[in-house]
N, CA, C and O atoms as a Maestro MAE file, in Angstrom:
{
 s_m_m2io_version
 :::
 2.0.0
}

f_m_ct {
 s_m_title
 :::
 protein
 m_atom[260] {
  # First column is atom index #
  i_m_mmod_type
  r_m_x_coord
  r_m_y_coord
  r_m_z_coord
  i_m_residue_number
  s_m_chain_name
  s_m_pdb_residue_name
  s_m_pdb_atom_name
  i_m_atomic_number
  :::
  1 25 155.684 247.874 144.242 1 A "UNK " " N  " 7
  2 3 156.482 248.174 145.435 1 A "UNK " " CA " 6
  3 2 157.880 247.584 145.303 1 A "UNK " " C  " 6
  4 15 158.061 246.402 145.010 1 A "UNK " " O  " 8
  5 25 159.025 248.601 145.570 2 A "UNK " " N  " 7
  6 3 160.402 248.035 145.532 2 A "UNK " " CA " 6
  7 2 161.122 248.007 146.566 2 A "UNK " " C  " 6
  8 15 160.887 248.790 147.486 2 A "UNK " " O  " 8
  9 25 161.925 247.297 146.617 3 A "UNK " " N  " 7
  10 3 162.968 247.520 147.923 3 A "UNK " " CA " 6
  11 2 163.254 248.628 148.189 3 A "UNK " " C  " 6
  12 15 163.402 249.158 147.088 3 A "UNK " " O  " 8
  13 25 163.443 249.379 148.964 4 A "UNK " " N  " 7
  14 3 163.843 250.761 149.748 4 A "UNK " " CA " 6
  15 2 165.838 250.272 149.455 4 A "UNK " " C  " 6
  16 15 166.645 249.410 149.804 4 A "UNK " " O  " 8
  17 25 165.767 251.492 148.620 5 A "UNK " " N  " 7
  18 3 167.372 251.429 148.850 5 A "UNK " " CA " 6
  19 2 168.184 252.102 149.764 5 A "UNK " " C  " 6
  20 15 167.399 252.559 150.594 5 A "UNK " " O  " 8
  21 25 169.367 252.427 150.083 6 A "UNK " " N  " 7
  22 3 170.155 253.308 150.703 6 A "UNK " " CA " 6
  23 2 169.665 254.607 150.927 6 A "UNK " " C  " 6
  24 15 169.279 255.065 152.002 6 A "UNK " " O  " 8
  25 25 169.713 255.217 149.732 7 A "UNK " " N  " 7
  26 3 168.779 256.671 149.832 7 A "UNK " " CA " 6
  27 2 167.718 257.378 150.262 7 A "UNK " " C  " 6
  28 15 167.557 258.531 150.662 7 A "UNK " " O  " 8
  29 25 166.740 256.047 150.023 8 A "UNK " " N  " 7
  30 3 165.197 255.931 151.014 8 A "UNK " " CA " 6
  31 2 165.808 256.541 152.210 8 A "UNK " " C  " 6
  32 15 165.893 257.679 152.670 8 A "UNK " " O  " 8
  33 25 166.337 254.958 152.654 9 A "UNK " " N  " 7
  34 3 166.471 255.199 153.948 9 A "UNK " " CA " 6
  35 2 167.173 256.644 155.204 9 A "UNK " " C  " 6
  36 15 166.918 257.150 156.297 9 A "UNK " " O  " 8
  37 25 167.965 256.720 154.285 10 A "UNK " " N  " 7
  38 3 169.254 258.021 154.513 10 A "UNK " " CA " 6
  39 2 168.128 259.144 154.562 10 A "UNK " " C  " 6
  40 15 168.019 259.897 155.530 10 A "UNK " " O  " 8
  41 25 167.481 259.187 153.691 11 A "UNK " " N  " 7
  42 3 166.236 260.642 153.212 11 A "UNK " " CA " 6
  43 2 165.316 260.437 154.880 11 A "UNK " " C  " 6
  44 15 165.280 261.202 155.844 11 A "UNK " " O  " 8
  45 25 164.688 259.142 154.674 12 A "UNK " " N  " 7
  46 3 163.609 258.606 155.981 12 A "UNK " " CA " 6
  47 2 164.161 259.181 157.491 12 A "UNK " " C  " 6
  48 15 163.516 259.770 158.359 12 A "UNK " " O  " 8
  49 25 165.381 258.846 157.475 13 A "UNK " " N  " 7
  50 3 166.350 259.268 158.740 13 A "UNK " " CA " 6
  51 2 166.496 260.873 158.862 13 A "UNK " " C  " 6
  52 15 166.417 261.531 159.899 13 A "UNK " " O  " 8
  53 25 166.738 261.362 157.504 14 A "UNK " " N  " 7
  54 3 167.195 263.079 157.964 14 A "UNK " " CA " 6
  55 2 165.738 264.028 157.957 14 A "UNK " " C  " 6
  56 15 165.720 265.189 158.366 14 A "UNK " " O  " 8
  57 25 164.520 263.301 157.411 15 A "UNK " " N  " 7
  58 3 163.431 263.886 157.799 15 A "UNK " " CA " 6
  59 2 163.044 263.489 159.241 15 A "UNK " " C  " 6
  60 15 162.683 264.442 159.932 15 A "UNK " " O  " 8
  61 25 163.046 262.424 159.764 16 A "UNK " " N  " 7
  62 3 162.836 262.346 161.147 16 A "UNK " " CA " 6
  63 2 163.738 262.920 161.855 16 A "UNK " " C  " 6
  64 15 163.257 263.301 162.922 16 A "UNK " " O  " 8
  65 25 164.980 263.187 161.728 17 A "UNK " " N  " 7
  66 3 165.797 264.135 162.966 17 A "UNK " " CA " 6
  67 2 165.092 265.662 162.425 17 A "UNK " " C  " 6
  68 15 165.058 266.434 163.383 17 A "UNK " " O  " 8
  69 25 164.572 266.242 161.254 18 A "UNK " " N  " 7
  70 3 164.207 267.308 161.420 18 A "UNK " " CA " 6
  71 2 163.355 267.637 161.569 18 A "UNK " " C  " 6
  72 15 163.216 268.858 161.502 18 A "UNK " " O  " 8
  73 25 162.005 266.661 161.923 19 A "UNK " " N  " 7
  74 3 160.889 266.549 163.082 19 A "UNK " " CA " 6
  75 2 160.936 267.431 164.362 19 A "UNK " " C  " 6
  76 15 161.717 267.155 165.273 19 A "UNK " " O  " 8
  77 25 159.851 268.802 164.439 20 A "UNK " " N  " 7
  78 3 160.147 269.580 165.414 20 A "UNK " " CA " 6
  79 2 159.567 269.320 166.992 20 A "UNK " " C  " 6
  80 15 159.767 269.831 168.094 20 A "UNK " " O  " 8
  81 25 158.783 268.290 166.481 21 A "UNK " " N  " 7
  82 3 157.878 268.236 167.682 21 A "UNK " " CA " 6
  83 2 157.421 266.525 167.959 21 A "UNK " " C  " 6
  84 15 157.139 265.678 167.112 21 A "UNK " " O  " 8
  85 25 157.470 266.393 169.505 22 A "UNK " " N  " 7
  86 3 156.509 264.995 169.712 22 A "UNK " " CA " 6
  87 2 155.351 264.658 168.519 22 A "UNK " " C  " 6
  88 15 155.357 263.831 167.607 22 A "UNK " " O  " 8
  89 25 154.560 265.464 168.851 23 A "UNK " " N  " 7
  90 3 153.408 265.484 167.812 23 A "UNK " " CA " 6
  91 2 153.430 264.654 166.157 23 A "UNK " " C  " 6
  92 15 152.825 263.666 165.740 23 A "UNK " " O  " 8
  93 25 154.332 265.504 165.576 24 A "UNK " " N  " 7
  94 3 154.859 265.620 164.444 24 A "UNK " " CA " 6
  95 2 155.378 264.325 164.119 24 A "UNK " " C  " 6
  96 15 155.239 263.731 163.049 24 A "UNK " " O  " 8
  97 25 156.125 263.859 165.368 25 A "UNK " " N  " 7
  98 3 157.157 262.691 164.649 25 A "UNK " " CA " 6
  99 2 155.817 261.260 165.065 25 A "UNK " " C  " 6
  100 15 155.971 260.248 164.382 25 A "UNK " " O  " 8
  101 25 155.320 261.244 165.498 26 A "UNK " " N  " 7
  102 3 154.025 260.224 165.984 26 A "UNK " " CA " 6
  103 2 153.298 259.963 164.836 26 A "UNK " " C  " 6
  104 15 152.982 258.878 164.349 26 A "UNK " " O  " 8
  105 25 152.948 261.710 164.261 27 A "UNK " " N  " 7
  106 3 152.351 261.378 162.655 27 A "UNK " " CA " 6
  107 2 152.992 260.831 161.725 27 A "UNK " " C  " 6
  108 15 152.494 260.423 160.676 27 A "UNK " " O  " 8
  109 25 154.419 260.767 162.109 28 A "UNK " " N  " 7
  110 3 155.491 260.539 160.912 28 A "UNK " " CA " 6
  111 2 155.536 259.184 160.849 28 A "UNK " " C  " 6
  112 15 155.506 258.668 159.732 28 A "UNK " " O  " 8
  113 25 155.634 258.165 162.293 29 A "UNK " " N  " 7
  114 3 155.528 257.551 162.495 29 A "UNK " " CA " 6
  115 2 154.724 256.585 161.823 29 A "UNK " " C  " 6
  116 15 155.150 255.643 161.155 29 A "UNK " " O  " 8
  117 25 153.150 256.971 162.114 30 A "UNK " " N  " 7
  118 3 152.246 256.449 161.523 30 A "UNK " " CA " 6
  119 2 152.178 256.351 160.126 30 A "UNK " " C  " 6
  120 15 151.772 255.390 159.473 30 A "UNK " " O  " 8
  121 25 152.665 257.567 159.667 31 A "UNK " " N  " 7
  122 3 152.452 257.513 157.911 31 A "UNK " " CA " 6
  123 2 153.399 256.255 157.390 31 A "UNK " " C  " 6
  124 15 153.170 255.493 156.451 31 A "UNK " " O  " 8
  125 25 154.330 256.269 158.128 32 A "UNK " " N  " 7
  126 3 155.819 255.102 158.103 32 A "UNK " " CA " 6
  127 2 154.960 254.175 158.103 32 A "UNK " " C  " 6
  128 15 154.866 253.616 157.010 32 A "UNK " " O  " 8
  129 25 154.198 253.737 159.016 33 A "UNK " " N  " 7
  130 3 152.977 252.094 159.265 33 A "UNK " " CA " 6
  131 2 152.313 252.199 158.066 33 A "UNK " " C  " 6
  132 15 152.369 251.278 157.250 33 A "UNK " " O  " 8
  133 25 151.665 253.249 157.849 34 A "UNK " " N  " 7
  134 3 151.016 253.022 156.764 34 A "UNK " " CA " 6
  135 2 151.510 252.818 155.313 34 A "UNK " " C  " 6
  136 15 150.780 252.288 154.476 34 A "UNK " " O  " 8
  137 25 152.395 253.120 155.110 35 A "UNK " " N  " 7
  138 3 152.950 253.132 153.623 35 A "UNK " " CA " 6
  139 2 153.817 251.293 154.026 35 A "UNK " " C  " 6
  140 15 153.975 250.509 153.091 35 A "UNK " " O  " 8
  141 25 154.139 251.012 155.078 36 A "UNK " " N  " 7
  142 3 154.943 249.524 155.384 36 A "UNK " " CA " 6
  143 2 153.487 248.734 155.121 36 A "UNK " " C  " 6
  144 15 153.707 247.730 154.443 36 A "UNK " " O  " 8
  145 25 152.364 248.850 155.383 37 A "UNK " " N  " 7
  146 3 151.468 247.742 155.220 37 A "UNK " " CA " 6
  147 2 150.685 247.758 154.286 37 A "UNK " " C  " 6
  148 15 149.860 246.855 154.142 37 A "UNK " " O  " 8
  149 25 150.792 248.931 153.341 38 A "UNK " " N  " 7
  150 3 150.075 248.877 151.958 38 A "UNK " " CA " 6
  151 2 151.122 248.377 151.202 38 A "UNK " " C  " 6
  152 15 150.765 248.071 150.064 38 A "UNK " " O  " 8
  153 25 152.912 248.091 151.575 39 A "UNK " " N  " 7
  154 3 153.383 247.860 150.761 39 A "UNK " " CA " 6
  155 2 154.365 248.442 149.353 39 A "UNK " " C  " 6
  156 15 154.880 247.989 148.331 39 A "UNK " " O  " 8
  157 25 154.201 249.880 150.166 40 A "UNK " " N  " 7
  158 3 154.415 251.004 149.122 40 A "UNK " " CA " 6
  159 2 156.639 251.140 149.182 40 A "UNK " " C  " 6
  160 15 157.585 251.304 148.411 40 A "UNK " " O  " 8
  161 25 156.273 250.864 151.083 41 A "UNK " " N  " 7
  162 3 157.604 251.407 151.646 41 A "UNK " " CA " 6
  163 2 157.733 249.507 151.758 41 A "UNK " " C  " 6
  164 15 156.759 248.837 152.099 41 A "UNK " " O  " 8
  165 25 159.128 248.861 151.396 42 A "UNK " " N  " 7
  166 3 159.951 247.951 151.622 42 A "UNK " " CA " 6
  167 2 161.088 248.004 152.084 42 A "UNK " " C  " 6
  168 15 162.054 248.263 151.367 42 A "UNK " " O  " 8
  169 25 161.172 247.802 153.184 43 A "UNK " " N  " 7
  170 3 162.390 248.102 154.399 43 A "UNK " " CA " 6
  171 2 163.201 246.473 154.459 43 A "UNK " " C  " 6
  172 15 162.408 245.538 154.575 43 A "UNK " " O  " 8
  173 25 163.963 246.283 154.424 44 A "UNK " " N  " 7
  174 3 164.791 245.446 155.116 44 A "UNK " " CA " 6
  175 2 165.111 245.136 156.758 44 A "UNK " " C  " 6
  176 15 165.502 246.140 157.353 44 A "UNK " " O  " 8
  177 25 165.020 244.042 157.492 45 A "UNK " " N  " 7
  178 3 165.099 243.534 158.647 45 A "UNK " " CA " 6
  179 2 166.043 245.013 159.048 45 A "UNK " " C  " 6
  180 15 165.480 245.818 159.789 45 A "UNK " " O  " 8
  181 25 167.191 245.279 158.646 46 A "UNK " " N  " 7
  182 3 168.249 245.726 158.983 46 A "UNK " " CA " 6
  183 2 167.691 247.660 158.839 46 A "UNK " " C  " 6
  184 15 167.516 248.408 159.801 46 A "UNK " " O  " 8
  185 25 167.580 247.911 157.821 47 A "UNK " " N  " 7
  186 3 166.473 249.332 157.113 47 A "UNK " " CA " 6
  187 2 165.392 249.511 157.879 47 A "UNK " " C  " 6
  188 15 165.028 250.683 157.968 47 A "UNK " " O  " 8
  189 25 164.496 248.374 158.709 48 A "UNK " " N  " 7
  190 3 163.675 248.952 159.812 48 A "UNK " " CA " 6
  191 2 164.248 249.326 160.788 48 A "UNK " " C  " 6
  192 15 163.926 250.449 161.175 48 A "UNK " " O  " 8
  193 25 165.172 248.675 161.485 49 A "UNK " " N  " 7
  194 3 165.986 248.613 162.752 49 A "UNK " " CA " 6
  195 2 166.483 249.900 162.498 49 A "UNK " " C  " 6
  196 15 166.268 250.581 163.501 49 A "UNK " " O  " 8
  197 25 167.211 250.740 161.371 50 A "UNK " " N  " 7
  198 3 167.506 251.731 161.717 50 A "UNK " " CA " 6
  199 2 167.002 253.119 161.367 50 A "UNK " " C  " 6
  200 15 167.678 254.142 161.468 50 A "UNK " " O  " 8
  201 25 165.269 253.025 160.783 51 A "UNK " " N  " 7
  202 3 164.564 253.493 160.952 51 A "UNK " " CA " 6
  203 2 163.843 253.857 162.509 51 A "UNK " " C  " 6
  204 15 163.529 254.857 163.155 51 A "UNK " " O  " 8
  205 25 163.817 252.813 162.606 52 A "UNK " " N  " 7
  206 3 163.568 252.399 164.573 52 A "UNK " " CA " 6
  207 2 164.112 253.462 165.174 52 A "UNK " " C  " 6
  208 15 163.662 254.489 165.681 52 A "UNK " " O  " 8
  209 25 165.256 252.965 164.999 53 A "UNK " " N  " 7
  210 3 166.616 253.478 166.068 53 A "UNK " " CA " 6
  211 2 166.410 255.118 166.021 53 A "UNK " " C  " 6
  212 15 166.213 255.846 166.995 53 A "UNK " " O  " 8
  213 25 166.539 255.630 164.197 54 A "UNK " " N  " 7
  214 3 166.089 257.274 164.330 54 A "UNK " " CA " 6
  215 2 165.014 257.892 164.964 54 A "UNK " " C  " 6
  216 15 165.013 258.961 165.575 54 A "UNK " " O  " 8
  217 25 163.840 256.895 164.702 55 A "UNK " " N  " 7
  218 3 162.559 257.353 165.468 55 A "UNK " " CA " 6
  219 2 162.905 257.749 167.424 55 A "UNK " " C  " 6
  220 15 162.746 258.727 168.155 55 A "UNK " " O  " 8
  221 25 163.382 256.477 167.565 56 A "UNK " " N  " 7
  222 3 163.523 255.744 168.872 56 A "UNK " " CA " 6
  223 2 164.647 257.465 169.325 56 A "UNK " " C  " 6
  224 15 164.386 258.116 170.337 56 A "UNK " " O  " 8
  225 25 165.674 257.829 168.452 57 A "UNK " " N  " 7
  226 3 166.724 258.696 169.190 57 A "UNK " " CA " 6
  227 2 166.046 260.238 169.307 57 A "UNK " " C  " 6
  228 15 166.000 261.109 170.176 57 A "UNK " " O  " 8
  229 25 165.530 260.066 167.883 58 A "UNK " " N  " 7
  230 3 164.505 261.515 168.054 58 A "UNK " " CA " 6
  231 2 163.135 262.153 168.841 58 A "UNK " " C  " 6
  232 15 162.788 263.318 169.033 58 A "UNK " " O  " 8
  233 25 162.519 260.852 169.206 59 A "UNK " " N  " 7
  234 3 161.550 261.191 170.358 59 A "UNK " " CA " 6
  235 2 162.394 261.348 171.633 59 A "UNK " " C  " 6
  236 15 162.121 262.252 172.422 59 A "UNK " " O  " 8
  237 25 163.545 260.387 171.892 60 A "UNK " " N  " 7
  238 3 164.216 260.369 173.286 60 A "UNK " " CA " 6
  239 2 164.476 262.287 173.380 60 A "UNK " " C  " 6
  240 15 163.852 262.899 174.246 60 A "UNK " " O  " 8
  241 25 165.456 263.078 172.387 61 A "UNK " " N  " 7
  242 3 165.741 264.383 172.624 61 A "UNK " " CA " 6
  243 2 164.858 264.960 172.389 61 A "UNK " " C  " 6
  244 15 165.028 266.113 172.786 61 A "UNK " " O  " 8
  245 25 163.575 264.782 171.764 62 A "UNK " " N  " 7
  246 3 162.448 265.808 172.226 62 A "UNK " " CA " 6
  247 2 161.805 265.703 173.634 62 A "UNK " " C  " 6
  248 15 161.322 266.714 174.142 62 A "UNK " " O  " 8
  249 25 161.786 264.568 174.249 63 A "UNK " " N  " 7
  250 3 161.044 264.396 175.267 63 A "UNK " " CA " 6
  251 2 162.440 265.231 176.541 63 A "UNK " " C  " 6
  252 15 162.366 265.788 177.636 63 A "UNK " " O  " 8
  253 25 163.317 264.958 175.797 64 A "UNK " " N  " 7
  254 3 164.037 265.681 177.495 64 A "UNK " " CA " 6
  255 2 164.584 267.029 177.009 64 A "UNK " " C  " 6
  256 15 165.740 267.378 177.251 64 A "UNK " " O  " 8
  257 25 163.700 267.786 176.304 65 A "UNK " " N  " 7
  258 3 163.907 269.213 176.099 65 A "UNK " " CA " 6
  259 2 163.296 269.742 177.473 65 A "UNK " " C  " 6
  260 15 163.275 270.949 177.715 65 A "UNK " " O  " 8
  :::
 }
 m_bond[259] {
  # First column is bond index #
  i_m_from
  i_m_to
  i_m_order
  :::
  1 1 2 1
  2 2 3 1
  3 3 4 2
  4 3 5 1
  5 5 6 1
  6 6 7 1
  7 7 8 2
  8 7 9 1
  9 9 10 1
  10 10 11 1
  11 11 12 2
  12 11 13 1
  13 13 14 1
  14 14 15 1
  15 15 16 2
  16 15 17 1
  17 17 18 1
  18 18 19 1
  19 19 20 2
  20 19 21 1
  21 21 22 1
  22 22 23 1
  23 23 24 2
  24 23 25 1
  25 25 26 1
  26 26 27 1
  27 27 28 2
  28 27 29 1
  29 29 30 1
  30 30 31 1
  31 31 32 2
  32 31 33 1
  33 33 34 1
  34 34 35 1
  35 35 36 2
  36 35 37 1
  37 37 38 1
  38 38 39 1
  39 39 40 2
  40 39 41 1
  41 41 42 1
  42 42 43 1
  43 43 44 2
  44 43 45 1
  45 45 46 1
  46 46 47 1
  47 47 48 2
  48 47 49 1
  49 49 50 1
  50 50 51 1
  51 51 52 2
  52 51 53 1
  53 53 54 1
  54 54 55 1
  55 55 56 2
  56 55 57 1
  57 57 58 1
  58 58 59 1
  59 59 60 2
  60 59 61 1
  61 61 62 1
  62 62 63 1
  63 63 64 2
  64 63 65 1
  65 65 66 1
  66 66 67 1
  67 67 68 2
  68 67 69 1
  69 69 70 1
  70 70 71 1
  71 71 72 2
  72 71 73 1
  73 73 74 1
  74 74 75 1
  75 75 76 2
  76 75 77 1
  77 77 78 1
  78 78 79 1
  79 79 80 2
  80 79 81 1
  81 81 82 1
  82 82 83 1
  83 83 84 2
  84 83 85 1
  85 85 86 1
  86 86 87 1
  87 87 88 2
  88 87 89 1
  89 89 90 1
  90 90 91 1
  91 91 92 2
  92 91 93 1
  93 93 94 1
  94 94 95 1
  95 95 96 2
  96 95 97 1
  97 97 98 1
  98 98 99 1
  99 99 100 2
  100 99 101 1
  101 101 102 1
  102 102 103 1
  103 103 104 2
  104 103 105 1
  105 105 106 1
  106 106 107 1
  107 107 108 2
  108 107 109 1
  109 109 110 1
  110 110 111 1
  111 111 112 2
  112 111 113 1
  113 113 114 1
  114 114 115 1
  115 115 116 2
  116 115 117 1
  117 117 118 1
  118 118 119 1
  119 119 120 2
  120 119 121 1
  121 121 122 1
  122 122 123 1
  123 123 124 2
  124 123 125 1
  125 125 126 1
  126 126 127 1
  127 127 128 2
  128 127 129 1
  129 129 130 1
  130 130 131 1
  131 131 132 2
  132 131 133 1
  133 133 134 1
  134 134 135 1
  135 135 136 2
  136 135 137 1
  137 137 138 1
  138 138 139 1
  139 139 140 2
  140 139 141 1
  141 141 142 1
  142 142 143 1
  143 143 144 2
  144 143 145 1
  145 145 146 1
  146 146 147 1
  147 147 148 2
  148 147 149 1
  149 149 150 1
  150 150 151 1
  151 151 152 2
  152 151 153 1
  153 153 154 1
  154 154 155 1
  155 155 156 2
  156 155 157 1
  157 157 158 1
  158 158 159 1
  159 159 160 2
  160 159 161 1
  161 161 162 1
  162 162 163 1
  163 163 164 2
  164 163 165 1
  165 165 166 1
  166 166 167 1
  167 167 168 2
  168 167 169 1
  169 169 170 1
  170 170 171 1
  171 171 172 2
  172 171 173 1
  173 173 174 1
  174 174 175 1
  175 175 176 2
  176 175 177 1
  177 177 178 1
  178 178 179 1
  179 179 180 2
  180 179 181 1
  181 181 182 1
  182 182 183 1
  183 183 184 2
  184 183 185 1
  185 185 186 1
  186 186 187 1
  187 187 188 2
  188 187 189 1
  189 189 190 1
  190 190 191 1
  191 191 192 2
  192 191 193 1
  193 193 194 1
  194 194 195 1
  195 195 196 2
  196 195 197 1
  197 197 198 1
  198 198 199 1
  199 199 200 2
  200 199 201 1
  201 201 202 1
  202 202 203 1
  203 203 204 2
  204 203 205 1
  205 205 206 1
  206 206 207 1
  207 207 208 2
  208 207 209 1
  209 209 210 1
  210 210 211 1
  211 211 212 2
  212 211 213 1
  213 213 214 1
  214 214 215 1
  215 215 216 2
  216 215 217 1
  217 217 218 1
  218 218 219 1
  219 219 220 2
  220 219 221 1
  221 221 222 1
  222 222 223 1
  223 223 224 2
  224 223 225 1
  225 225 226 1
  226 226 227 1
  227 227 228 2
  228 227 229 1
  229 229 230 1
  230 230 231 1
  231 231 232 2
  232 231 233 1
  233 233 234 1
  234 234 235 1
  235 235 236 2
  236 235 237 1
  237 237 238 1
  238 238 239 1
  239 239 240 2
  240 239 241 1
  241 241 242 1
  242 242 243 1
  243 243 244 2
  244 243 245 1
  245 245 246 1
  246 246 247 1
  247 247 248 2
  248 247 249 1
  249 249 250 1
  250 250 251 1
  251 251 252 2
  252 251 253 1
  253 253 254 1
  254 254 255 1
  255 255 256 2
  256 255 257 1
  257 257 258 1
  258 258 259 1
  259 259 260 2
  :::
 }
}
């Protein structure tokens, strides 16, 4: 397992804004938990937060469709 670089993250972000549905991004979500606690995905304090933040902006505009 390696550090998640720039690109990870950038890639992690433009697949979650193109998440079509509540549904969808919950699973995305989860797969995100799962690959963070096997160790696979290595995020930085800073690289979660704005993983977060995409999750966090992309459920907000699905929910007020």
């Amino acid at each position: 397992p390696i550090q998640a670089g720039e690109a990870e993250v950038a890639q992690i972000c433009k697949e979650i804004f193109a998440i079509p549905d509540t549904a969808a991004l919950l699973a995305y979500r989860e797969q995100l938990q799962v690959r963070r606690e096997s160790g696979e995905l290595k995020l930085t304090k800073d690289q979660g937060q704005r993983v977060r933040q995409a999750l966090d902006g992309k459920k907000n505009s699905l929910e007020a469709k």
